[in-house]
C-alpha positions as CSV (number, residue, x, y, z in Angstrom):
1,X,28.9,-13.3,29.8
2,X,25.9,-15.5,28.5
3,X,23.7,-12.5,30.0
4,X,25.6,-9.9,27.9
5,X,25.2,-12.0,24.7
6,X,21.5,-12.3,25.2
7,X,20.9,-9.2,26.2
8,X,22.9,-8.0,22.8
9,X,20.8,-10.9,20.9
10,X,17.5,-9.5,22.3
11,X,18.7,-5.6,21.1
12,X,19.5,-6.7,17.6
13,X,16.1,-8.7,17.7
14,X,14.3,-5.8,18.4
15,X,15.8,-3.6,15.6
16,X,15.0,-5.8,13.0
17,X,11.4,-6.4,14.3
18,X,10.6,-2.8,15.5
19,X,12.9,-0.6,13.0
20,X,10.6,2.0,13.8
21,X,11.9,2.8,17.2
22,X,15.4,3.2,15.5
23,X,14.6,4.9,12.3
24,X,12.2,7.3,13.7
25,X,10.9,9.8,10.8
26,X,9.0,12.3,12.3
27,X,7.2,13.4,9.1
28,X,6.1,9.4,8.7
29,X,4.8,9.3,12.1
30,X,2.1,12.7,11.9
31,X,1.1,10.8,8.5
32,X,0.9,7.7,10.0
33,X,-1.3,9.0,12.8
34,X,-3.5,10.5,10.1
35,X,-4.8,7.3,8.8
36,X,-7.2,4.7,10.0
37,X,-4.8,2.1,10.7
38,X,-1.0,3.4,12.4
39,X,0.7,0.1,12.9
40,X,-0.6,-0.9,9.2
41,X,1.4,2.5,7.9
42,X,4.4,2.2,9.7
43,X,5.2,-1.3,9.0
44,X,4.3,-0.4,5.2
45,X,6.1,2.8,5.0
46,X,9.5,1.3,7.2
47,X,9.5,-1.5,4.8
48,X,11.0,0.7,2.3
49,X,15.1,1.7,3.6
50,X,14.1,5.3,1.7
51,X,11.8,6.0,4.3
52,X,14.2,6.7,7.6
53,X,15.6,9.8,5.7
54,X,12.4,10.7,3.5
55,X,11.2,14.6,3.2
56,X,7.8,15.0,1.6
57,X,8.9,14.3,-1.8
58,X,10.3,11.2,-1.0
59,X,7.6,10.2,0.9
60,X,5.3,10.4,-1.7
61,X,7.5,7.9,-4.3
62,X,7.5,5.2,-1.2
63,X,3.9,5.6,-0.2
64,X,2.8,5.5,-4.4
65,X,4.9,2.7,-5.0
66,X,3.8,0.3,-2.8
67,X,0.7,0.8,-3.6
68,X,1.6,0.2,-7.2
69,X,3.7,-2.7,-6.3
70,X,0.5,-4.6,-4.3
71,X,-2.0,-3.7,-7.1
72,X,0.2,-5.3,-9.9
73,X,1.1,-8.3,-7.3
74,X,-2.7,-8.5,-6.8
75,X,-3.6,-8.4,-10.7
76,X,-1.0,-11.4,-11.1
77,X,-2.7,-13.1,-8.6
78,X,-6.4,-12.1,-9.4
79,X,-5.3,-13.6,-13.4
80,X,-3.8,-17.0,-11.7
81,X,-7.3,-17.0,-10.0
82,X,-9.2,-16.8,-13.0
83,X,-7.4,-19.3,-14.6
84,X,-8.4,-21.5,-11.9
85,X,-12.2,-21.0,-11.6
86,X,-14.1,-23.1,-13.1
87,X,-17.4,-21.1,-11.9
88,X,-18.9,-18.9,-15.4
89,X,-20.3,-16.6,-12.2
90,X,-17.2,-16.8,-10.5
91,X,-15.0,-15.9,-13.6
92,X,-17.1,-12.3,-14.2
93,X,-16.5,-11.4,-11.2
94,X,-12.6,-11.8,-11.2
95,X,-12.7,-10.5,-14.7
96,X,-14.5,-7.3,-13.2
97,X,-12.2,-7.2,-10.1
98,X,-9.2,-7.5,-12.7
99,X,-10.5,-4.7,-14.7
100,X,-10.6,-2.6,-11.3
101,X,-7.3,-3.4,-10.6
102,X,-6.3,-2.2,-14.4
103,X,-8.0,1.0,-13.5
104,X,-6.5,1.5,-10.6
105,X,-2.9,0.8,-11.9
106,X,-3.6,3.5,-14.5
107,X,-4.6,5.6,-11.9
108,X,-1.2,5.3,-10.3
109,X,0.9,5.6,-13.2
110,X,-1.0,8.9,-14.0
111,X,0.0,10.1,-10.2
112,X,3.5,8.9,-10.9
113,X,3.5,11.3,-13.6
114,X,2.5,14.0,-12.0
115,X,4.9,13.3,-9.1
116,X,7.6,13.4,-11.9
117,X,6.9,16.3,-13.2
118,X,5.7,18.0,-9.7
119,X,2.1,18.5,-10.0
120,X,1.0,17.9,-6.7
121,X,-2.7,18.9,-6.8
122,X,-4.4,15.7,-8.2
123,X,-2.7,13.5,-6.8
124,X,-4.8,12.7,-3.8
125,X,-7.8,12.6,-6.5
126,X,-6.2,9.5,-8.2
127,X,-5.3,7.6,-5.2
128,X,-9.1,7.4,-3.9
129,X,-10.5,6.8,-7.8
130,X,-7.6,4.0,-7.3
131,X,-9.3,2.9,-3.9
132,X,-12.6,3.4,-5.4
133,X,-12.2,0.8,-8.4
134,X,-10.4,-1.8,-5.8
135,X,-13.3,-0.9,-3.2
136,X,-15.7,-2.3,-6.2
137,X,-13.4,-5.2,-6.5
138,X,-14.3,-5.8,-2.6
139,X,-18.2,-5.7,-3.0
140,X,-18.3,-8.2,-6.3
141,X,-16.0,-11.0,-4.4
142,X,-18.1,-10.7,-0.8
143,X,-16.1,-12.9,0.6
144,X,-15.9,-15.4,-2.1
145,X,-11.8,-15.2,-1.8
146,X,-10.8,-14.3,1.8
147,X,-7.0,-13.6,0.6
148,X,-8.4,-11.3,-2.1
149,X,-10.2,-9.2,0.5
150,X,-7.7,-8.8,2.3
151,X,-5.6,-7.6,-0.7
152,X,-7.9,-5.3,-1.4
153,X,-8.5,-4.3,1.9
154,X,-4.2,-3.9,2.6
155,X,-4.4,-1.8,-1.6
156,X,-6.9,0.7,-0.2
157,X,-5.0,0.7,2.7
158,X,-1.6,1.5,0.5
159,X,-3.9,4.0,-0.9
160,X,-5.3,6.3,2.2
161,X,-1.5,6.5,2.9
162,X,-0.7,8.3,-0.4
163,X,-3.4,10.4,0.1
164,X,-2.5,11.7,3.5
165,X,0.9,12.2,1.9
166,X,-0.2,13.9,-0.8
167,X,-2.2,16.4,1.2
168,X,1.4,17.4,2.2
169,X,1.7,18.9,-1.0
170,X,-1.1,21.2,-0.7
């Protein structure tokens, strides 16, 4: 008895820490294995319920929102930053990565537009000038803020995965 509840313990474990094995999407997994990081996309991707069930279109909203979601999380953060430095030096160079992170947010909303209204064929053009502006972010900071990097580094992450799902569009 004791072995059947652990064995059922050790099931329901492994749904909620692998929910890719029971909410298999085969459309997520070819996009996933077109990026540079797999585990990085499907952990992303499954961390949004629409994504078990999501065609193309769908796809597309999950994959652009998160990546708009962690670039406004990482402009809060970036402006709690620069109200903590005390370092004029240090203070440009957040002020710079916060105005790449308001380029890049404008570069989303612009893509969210064009989802909305189904104009497909820029929106992999926006999602790299999103990386692009974050990517500038990442060579001001060189390592100054280890948990900015690797908010910048997860964003442009966020990013290549919109892209590969926008190229579904063309």
């Amino acid at each position: 008895m004791i072995k059947y509840h652990l064995l059922s313990l050790m099931f329901f474990i492994s749904i909620l820490v692998y929910p890719s094995f029971t909410l298999n999407n085969k459309l997520v997994d070819d996009v996933c294995a077109k990026t540079s990081d797999y585990s990085f996309c499907i952990k992303s991707l499954y961390s949004d319920s629409r994504t078990a069930t999501a065609d193309r279109v769908v796809l597309a909203y999950v994959a652009l929102d998160l990546a708009y979601l962690d670039a406004t999380n990482t402009s809060e953060y970036i402006e709690k930053l620069i109200g903590q430095t005390t370092s004029p030096g240090d203070r440009a160079n957040l002020e710079d990565c916060a105005a790449d992170y308001e380029k890049a947010e404008s570069k989303l909303a612009i893509a969210h537009n064009d989802l909305d209204s189904e104009t497909y064929n820029a929106l992999a053009d926006y999602a790299s000038n999103a990386s692009l502006a974050v990517e500038h972010c990442q060579g001001i900071i060189k390592g100054t803020y280890p948990k900015l990097h690797s908010r910048n580094h997860d964003f442009k992450g966020l990013c290549e995965i919109f892209i590969v799902v926008s190229k579904l569009f063309i």
